[in-house]
C-alpha positions as CSV (number, residue, x, y, z in Angstrom):
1,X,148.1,140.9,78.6
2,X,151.2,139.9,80.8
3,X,153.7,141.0,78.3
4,X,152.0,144.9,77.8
5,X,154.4,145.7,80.6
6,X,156.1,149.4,81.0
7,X,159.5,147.9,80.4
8,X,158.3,146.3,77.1
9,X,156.1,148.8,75.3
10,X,159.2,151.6,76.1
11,X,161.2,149.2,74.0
12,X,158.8,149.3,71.0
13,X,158.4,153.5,70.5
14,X,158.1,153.7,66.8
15,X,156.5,150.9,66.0
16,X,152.9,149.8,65.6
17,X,150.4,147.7,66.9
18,X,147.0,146.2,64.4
19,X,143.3,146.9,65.4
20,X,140.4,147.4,63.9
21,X,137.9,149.9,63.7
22,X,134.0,149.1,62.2
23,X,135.8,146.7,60.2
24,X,138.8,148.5,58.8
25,X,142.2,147.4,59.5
26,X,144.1,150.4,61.3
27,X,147.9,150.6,62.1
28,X,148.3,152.4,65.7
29,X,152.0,153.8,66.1
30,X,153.2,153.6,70.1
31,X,154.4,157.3,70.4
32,X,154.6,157.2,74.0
33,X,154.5,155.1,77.5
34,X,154.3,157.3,80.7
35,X,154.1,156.5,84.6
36,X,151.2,157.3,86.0
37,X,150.6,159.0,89.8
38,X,149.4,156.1,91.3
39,X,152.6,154.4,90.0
40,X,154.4,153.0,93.4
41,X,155.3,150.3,95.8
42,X,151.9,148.8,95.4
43,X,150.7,149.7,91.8
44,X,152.6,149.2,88.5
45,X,150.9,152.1,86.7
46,X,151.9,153.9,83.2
47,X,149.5,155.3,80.3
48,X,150.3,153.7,76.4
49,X,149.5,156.7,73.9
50,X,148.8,155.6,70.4
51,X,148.8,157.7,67.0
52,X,147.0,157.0,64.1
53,X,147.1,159.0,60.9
54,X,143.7,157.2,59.2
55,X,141.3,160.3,59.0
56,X,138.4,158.0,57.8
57,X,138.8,156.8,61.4
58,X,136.9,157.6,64.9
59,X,137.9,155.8,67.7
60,X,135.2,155.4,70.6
61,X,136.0,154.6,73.7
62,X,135.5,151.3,74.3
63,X,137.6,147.8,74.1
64,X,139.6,147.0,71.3
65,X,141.2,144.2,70.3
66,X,145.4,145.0,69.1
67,X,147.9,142.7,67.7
68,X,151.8,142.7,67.7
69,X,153.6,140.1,66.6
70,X,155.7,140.0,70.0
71,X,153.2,141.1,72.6
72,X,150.4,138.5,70.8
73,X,146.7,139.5,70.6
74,X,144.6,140.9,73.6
75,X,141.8,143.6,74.7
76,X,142.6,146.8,75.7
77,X,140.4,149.9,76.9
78,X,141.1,152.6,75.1
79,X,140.2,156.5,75.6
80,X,140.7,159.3,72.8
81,X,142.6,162.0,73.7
82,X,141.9,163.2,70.1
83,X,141.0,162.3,66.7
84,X,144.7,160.9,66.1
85,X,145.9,159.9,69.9
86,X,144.7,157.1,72.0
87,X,145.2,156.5,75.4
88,X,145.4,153.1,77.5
89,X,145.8,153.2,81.2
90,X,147.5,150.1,82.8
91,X,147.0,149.9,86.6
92,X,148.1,146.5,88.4
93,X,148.4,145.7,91.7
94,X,152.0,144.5,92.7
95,X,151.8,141.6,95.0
96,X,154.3,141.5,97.8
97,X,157.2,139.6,97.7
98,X,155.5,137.0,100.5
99,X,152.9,136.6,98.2
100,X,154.5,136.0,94.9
């Protein structure tokens, strides 16, 4: 999960990530990675928006589990905006400097 950072995904627009949905294998294209308001001194925050073109396809919302074959595998929560886009919300506490 360390390495689904803002400054990683916004390197890999365009390309996609491998899920899969009640047992079919789904290609999820990163269209988009977005600070969030509660992005600031104390909170690394962005949003990860997803596209998918499989119309055999519902995503619930609910944990998924997405490989890449730089960022590994891990579990994300995932939100539908709509039958084609996805939305993940990272929100992490930065630790102060003296703490690190």
């Amino acid at each position: 999960m360390e390495k689904y950072t803002f400054e990683t995904l916004s390197t890999l627009l365009g390309q996609t990530l491998q899920t899969k949905v009640d047992g079919i294998d789904i290609e999820v294209e990163i269209s988009d990675v977005a600070r969030t308001a509660t992005h600031g001194e104390k909170w690394d925050a962005f949003a990860l928006y997803l596209k998918h073109q499989n119309d055999d396809v519902v995503f619930n919302q609910g944990t998924y589990e997405f490989s890449h074959p730089d960022l590994g595998t891990t579990q994300l929560f995932v939100s539908p905006n709509s039958h084609e886009e996805l939305e993940i919300i990272f929100s992490r506490r930065i630790q102060p400097k003296s703490e690190q």
